[in-house]
C-alpha positions as CSV (number, residue, x, y, z in Angstrom):
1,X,-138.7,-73.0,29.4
2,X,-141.9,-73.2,27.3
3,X,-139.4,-73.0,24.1
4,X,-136.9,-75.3,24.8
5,X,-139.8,-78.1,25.3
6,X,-141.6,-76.9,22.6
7,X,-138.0,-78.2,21.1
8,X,-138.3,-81.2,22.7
9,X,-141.8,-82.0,21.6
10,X,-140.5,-81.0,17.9
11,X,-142.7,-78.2,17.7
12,X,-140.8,-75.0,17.5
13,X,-139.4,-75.3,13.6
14,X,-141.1,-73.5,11.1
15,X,-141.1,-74.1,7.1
16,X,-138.9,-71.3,7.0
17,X,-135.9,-73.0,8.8
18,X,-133.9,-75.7,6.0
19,X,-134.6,-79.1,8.3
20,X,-131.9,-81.9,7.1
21,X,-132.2,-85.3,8.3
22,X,-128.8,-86.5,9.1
23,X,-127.0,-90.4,9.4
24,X,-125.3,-89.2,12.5
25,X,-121.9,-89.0,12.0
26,X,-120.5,-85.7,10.8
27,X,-116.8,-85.8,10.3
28,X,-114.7,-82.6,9.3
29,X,-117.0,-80.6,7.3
30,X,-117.1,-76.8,7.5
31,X,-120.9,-75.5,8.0
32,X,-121.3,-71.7,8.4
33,X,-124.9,-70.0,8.8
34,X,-125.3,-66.7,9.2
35,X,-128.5,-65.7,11.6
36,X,-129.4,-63.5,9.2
37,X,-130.8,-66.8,6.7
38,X,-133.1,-69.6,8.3
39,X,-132.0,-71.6,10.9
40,X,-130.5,-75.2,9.4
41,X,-131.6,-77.9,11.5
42,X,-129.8,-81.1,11.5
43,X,-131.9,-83.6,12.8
44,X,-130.7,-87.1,13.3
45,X,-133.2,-90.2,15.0
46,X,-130.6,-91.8,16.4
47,X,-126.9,-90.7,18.1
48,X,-125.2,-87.6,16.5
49,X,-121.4,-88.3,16.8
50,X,-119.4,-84.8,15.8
51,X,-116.1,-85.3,15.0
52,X,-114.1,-83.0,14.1
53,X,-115.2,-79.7,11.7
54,X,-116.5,-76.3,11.9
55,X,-120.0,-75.5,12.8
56,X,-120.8,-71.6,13.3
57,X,-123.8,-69.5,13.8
58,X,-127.4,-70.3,13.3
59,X,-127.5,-74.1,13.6
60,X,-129.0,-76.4,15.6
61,X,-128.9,-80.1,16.3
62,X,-131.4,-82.3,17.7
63,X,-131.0,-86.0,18.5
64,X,-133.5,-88.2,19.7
65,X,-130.8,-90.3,21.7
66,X,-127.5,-88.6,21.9
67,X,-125.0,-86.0,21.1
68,X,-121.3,-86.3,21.6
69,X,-118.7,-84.1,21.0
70,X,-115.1,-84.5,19.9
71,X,-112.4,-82.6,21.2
72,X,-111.7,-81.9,17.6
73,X,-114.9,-79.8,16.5
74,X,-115.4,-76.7,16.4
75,X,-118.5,-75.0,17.9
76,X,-119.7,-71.2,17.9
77,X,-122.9,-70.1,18.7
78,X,-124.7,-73.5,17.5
79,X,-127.3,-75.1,19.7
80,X,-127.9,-78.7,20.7
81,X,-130.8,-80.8,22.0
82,X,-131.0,-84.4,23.0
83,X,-132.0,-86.4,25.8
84,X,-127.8,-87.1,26.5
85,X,-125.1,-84.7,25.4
86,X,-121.5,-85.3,25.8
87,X,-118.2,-83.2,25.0
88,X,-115.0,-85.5,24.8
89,X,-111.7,-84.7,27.3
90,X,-110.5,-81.1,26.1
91,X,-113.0,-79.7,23.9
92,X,-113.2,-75.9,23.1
93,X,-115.8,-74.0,22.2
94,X,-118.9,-71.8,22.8
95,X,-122.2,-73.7,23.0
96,X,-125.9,-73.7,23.9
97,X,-126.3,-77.1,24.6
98,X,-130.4,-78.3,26.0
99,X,-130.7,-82.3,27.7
100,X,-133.4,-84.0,29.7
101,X,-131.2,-86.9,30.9
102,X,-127.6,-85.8,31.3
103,X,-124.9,-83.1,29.8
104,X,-121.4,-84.6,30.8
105,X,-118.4,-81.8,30.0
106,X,-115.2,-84.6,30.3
107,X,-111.9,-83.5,31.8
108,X,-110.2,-80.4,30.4
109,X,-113.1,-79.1,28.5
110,X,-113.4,-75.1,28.4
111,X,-116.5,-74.0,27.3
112,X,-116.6,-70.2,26.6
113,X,-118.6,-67.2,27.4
114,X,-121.7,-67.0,26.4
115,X,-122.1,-70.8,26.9
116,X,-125.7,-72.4,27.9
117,X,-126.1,-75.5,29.8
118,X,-129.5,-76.5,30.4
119,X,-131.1,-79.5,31.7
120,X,-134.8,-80.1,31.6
121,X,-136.0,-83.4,33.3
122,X,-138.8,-85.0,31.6
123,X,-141.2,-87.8,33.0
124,X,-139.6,-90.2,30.9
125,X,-135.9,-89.3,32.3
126,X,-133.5,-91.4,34.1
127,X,-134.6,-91.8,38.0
128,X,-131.5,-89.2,38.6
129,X,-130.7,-86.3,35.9
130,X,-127.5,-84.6,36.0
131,X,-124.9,-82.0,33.9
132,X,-121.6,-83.3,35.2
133,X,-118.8,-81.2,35.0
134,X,-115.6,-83.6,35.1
135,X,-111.9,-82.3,36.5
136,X,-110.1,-79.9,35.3
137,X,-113.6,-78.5,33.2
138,X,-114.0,-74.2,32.7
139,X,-117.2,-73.5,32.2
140,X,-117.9,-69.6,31.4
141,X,-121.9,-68.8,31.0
142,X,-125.0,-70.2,32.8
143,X,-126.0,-73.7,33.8
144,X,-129.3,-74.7,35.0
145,X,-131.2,-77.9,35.8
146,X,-134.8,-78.1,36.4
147,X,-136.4,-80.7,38.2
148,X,-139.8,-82.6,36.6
149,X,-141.9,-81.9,39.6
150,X,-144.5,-84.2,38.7
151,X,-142.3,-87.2,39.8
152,X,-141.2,-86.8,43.3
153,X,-138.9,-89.8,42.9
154,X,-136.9,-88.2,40.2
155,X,-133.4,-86.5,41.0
156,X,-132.5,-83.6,39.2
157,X,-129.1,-81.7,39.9
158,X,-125.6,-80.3,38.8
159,X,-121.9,-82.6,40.1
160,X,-119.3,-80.1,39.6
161,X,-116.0,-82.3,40.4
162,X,-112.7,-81.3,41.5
163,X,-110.9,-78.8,39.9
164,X,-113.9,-77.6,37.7
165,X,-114.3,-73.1,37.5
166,X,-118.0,-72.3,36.7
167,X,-117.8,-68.2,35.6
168,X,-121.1,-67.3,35.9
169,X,-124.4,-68.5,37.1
170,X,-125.9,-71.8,38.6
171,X,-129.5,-72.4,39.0
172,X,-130.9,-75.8,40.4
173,X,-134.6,-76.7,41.0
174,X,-132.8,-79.9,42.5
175,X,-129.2,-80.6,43.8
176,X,-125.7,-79.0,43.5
177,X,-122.7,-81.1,44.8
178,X,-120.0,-78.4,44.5
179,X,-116.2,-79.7,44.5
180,X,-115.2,-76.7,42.4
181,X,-115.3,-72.9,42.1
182,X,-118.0,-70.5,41.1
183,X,-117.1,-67.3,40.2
184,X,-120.5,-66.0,40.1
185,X,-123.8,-66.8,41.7
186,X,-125.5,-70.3,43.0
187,X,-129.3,-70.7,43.4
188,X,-130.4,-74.2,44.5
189,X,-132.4,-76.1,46.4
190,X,-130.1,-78.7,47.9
191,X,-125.9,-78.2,48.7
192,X,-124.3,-81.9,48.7
């Protein structure tokens, strides 16, 4: 946990790693980085919209806003950080994707083993957090949401809707409203 708000708090890249700061919009270009080279970082202090491409290996991208998805992109082992991060109706991919507000996975998405979802509510976070997993979403890795304890008034959870499959493991500091299937384990502190 300490890492990914190290993240967060844009403390965790070195002068090692090749930092780029990006417009946002990133359409159809072909990025490959092995994890044998620094990490690339494409940094962006507004919305990152991905559309369309191929992004593999050992890249990350951080948004100060958002990060949204098409159904069109390509995604393999990349990760992703921003306060809101969304993947369009029928993406497919493998991800590691890190929010504090919201992760919303839109109908039809299939997001493949090893995938990471992570939610980390902040003080500064919408009164209710959530990684929403729409209809007809296969999610096969780990999900977790953890709750900023230092607001009591603050909701923090996971909505899987109907006709979502979770392969793997759940863990929830706050809420899990559970319409779907898990194939797997579910740790939380609240069943809606």
């Amino acid at each position: 946990i300490a890492t990914l708000e190290a993240v967060f708090d844009r403390q965790l890249f070195s002068d090692r790693d090749s930092i780029l700061i990006i417009d946002g919009q990133l359409k159809g270009d072909t990025v490959v980085n092995s994890f044998l080279k620094p990490t690339l970082v494409l940094k962006c202090n507004g919305e990152i919209t991905i559309s369309g491409g191929v992004y593999r290996g050992n890249i990350v991208f951080i948004s100060s806003k958002q990060i949204r998805v098409s159904s069109g992109t390509s995604l393999k082992d990349v990760l992703l950080f921003a306060p809101k991060i969304i993947f369009e109706p029928g993406f497919l991919g493998n991800i590691q994707a890190f929010a504090t507000d919201s992760i919303i996975i839109s109908e039809n998405a299939h997001l493949l083993y090893p995938s990471v979802l992570g939610l980390l509510q902040q003080q500064n976070s919408s009164p209710v957090s959530a990684i929403v997993l729409n209809k007809g979403c296969v999610v096969s890795g780990n999900l977790f949401a953890i709750k900023n304890e230092n607001n009591r008034k603050q909701e923090c959870g996971i909505v899987m809707k109907e006709g979502t499959v979770v392969n793997g493991q759940i863990h929830s500091t706050g809420f899990v409203d559970v319409k779907g299937v898990i194939n797997g384990s579910l740790i939380c502190n609240k069943i809606m």
